[in-house]
Structure formats: C-alpha cells, structure tokens
N, C-alpha and C positions, 0 to 999 in steps of 0.2 A: 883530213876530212874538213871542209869548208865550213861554215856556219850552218849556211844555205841545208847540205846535207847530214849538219847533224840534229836542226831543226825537223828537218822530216824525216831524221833518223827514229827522233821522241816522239814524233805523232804516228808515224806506224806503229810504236811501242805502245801510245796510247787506244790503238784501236782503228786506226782509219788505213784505209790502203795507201799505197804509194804514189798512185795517179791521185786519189784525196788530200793526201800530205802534200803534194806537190801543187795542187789548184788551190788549194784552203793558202798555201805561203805565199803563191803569188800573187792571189789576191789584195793579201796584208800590205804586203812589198809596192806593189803599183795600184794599188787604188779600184776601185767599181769600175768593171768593164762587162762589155756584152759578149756572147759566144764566140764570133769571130775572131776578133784579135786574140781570144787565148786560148784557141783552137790554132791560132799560129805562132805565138810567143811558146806555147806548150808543146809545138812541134806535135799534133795530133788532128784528127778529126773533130769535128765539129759536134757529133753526133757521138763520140766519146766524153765531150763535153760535157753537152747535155744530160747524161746518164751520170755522170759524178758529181755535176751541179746537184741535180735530185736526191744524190746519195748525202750530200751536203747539209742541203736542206733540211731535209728528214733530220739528220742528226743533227740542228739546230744550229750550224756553224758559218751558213749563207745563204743570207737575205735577199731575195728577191726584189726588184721595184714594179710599180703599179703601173709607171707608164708602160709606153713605147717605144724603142725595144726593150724589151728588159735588162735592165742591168743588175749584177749580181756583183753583192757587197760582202763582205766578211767582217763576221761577227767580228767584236775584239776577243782576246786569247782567252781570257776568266772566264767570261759568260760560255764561249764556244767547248771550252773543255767542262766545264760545270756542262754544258747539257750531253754531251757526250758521255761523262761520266752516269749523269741522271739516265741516260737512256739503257746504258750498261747494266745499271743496278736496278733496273725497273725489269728489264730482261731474264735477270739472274733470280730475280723474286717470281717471275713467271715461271722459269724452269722450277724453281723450289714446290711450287702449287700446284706443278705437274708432277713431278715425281710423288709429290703425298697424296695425289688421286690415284697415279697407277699406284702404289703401296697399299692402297684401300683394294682396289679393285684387283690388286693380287689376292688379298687373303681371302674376299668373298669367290673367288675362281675356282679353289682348288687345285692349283697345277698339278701334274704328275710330276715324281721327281727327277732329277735328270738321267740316276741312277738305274735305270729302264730304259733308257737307248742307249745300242751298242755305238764303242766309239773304238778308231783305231789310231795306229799312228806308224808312219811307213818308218823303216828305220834302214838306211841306208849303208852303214858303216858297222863294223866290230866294235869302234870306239864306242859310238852309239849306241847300239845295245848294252856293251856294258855301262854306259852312262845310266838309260833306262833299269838297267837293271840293278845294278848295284841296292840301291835305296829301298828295292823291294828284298834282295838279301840281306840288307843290315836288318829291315823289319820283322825276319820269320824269326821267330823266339822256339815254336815247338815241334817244328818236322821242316824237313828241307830237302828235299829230291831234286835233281837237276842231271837232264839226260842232254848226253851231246857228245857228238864226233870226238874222238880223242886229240884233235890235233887244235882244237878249239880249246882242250885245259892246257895247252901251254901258253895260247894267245891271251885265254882266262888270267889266266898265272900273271900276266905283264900289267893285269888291269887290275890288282887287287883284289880279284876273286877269290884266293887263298886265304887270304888273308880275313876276309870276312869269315870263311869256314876257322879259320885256327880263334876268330873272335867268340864263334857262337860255344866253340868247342870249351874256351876257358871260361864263358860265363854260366858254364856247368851241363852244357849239350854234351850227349855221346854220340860221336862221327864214326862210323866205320864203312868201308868199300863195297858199294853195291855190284851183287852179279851181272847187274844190269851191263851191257855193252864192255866192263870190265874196263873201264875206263878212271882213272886218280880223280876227276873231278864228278862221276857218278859215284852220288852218296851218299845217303839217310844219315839226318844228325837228328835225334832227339833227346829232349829234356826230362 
C-alpha cells in the first residue's frame, strides 16, 4: 500500500468518503485549484466535484476563495480533523437529545406490549426445528407432551431430544409412554 493510499486509508477511517479522502489529499499534495483541473487530475466529473467540494466544506476541511473563479484550499490536517471530529461529536450529542426525548415520549405514550401481536417464524429444516425447539424443552420443568409421527423420534433422537427427556426425568420428572399415536417420543413427564 503506497502512502498515498494509506493516507486516505485513515481518513475513510476518520469519517470522510473515499472520493473526500481522495480530493481533501490532493488538494494538500498540489496546492488550491479550481474545479476543472481536479475534475481531471481526479479522473471524474466536474459536478462530482462540486458536490464533494460541498461535502468538504460543510465539514470544515475546504476553504473556498472569494474571488473569481473560486478556488478551493485545504485546511491543514489539525484544524481539518479537529472539525471533523467537532462536527462528529456535536452529531452524536444531537442523537443523545433525541433518544432522551423519544424516552420521555415513550413513557407518556403508553405503548401496548409487544406481547400482543402474533409473531411467527418459518422453519425450513428438521435441524431447525429442533434448534427452535430444543431451548423450549430444556425450559418445561412441570408437564411435557409432544405429539409427532414416529419416524420424527428417531430423527429426534439424533438431535438430543432424548436426551433432554432422560434430563427432565433425573431432575426428578416422571416420564412414562403416552397412548397417544403410541409412539417412544409421545410422553407426559411430570413433576
């Protein structure tokens, strides 16, 4: 990596785009120039220029001149990043003054909880299910019924479905075979 690009490697880092890290360096590098020539040293349009000059600007890092045509200067590097950083931090104290209004204007709302709209979630796979489901069988502590095809308690069986029943059963659950479908992993275990 060249200087070149690891200089506007640290100023994308610091917050400016890539077409800004690029105009804000060659500015430094060659001196105050007006849109054209670095619209063609930058290998771009003209009018892409201009909208990153602006972006510049705003962020305090290129000075415009008063004459005709304008020429655009770059800050040096301390001031340019000190307002860059000021503009940053000035930013992030305005989101802070937002969020503690919407906070206020949560609690005066009332919202309903979320608990109250139904929600689903597709599940595509055996794995998946049992991934889904797992965490809701280590959770039942006092009844446990689970109806399903029998050929689903052997695929169970590979996913540690057993295993949580031989769990619930030693932390003092009683498991015994439901009539239900007659199936090893139809079962009522309670406590």
């Amino acid at each position: 990596m060249t200087s070149d690009d690891e200089f506007t490697h640290r100023l994308i880092g610091f917050g400016l785009s890539e077409k800004e890290a690029q105009l804000y360096l060659h500015l430094l590098e060659y001196g105050p120039k007006t849109p054209s020539p670095l619209a063609k040293s930058l290998h771009t349009y003209r009018e892409d220029i201009h909208r990153t000059l602006t972006s510049l600007i705003d962020k305090g890092m290129v000075r415009p001149s008063l004459g005709s045509p304008t020429v655009y200067t770059a800050v040096d590097l301390d001031t340019a990043l000190g307002s860059a950083l000021q503009k940053q931090q000035s930013e992030l104290r305005e989101m802070g003054e937002r969020k503690r209004e919407l906070q206020e204007l949560s609690q005066q709302q009332r919202f309903r909880p979320s608990d109250e709209v139904s929600t689903f979630k597709i599940i595509k796979s055996i794995k998946e299910l049992i991934a889904v489901a797992m965490p809701l069988i280590d959770s039942m502590q006092e009844e446990w019924l689970i109806a399903a095809p029998a050929y689903l308690t052997i695929v169970a069986s590979l996913f540690g479905v057993n295993e949580a029943r031989m769990n619930l059963s030693s932390a003092g659950g009683r498991c015994g075979p439901s009539s239900t479908f007659r199936t090893k992993l139809l079962s009522r275990c309670e406590k």
